[in-house]
N, C-alpha and C positions, 0 to 999 in steps of 0.2 A: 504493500500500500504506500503511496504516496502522499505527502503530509504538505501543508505550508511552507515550511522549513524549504523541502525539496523545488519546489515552485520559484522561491526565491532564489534558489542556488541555481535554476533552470535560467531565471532570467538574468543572472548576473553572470553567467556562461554565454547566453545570447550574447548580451552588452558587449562581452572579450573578443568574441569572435566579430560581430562586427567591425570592433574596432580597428582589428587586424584588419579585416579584410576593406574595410571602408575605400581602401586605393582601388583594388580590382572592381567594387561596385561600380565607384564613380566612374572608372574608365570603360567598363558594359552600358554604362546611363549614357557615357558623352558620345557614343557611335549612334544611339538610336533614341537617345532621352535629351533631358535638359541637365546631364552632366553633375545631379546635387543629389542623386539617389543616397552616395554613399557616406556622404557629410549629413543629410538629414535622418539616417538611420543614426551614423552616431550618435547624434546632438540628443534622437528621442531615447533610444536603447540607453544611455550614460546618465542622460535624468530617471529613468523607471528604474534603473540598480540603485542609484544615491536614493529615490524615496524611498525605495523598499528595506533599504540599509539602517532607514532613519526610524521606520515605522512600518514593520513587517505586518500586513494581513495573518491571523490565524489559519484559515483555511486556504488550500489552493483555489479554490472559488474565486477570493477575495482578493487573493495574488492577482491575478489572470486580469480579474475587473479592474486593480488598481495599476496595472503593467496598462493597459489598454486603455483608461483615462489619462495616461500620462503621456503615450505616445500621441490622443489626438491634439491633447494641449502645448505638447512643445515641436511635435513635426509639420512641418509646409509639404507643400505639394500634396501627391496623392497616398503615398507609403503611410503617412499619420493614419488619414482615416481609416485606411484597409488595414491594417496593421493592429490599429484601434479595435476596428470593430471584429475582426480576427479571435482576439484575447481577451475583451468586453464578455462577446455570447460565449465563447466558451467559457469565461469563469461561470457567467448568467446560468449557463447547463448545469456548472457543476453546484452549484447553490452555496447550503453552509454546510457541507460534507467536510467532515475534518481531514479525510484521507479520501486517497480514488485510485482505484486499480487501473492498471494500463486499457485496459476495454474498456472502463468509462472517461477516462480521458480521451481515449480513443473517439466515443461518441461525442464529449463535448467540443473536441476540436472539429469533428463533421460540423455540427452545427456552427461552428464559427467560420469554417471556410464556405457552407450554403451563404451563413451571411453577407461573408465577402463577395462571393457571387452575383446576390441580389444587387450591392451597391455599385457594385461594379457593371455590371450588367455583361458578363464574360462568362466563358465555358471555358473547358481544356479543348486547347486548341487554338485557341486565341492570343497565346503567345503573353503571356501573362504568370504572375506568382499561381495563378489554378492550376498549373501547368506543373510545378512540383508539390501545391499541398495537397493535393487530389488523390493524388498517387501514395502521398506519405501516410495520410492519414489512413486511406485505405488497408496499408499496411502495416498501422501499427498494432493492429490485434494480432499480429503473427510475432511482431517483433520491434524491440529499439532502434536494434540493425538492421533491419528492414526496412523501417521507413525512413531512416538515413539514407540510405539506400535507392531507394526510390526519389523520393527527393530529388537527389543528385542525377539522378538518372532524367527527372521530369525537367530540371532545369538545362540541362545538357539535349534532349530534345529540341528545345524553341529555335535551337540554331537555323532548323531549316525552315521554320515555319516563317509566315508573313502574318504580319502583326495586325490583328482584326479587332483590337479595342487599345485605349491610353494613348499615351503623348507619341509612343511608336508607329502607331498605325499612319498617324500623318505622312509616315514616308514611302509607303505602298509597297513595291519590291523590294525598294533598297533598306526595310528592314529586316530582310531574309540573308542568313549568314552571320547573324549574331546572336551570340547568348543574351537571353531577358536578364535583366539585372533584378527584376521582382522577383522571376523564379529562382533565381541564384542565391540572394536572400534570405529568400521562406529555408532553402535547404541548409542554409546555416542554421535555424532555428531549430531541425530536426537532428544536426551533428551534435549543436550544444545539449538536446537533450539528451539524444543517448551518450555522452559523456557524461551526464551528472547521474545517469540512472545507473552505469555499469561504476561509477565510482565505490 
């Protein structure tokens, strides 16, 4: 079972990792985006660790909802709100459960990537972050390394697709032959967890 505690340590592994990685995002964003993907993850990912450091939620519920109020309030562009409402519905799923097994986390992050969906108005396929959490989440009733796994493989995918929703789509062809930097992203968030769950 997975507690608060773990929630937190999940997103302050996110935060690490993007931070590392924030150069490769931005430079996936500036081929086929507005070039701020991987500084506006930072900037939100770096405030949801520091509040959660200050003032931890009890439950993973309460994590997830307060990780995803903090990314809509300090991220620009599109990443905040999707990101937001991402981590929002699933904490929302998981309510005031004090702990949650990998299959209902599993269910709660379904529910939060439908929601992304909705706001987005995107499918897999669309060359977008659905494009690896669709796939992760799918797989995470099997496994941590699996939906790592997946993940990685969903974001690795988009390269040949042509981008049919977001600020890429503006480019019609020419943004076929590049990796999504939202799918690239979402698969960070599934590395950082099964890092903290095999720790």
């Amino acid at each position: 079972m997975y507690d608060g505690d773990f929630a937190v340590r999940w997103m302050a592994a996110v935060a690490v990792a993007v931070d590392r990685e924030a150069g490769r995002l931005t430079e996936l964003d500036s081929a086929i985006g507005d070039a701020d993907h991987g500084a506006n993850l930072r900037r939100g990912f770096t405030a949801v660790a520091e509040a959660l450091a200050k003032e931890p939620p009890a439950t993973p519920g309460g994590v997830l909802a307060a990780a995803g109020r903090r990314l809509i309030s300090t991220v620009g562009g599109a990443s905040g709100p999707l990101y937001g409402t991402l981590l929002r519905r699933a904490g929302k799923e998981l309510g005031e459960e004090p702990a949650v097994d990998r299959e209902g986390l599993a269910r709660a992050l379904a529910a939060g990537v439908a929601a992304v969906g909705r706001l987005g108005g995107a499918v897999v396929g669309d060359k977008t972050m659905l494009d690896a959490l669709t796939p992760a989440v799918a797989a995470l009733s099997e496994s941590f390394a699996a939906a790592r796994s997946a993940a990685e493989e969903g974001a690795r995918a988009t390269v040949p697709l042509r981008a049919r929703k977001g600020r890429a789509s503006y480019l019609g062809e020419r943004s076929i032959g590049h990796q999504d930097p939202g799918a690239t992203s979402s698969a960070l968030l599934f590395a950082a967890l099964e890092e903290v769950a095999e720790a």
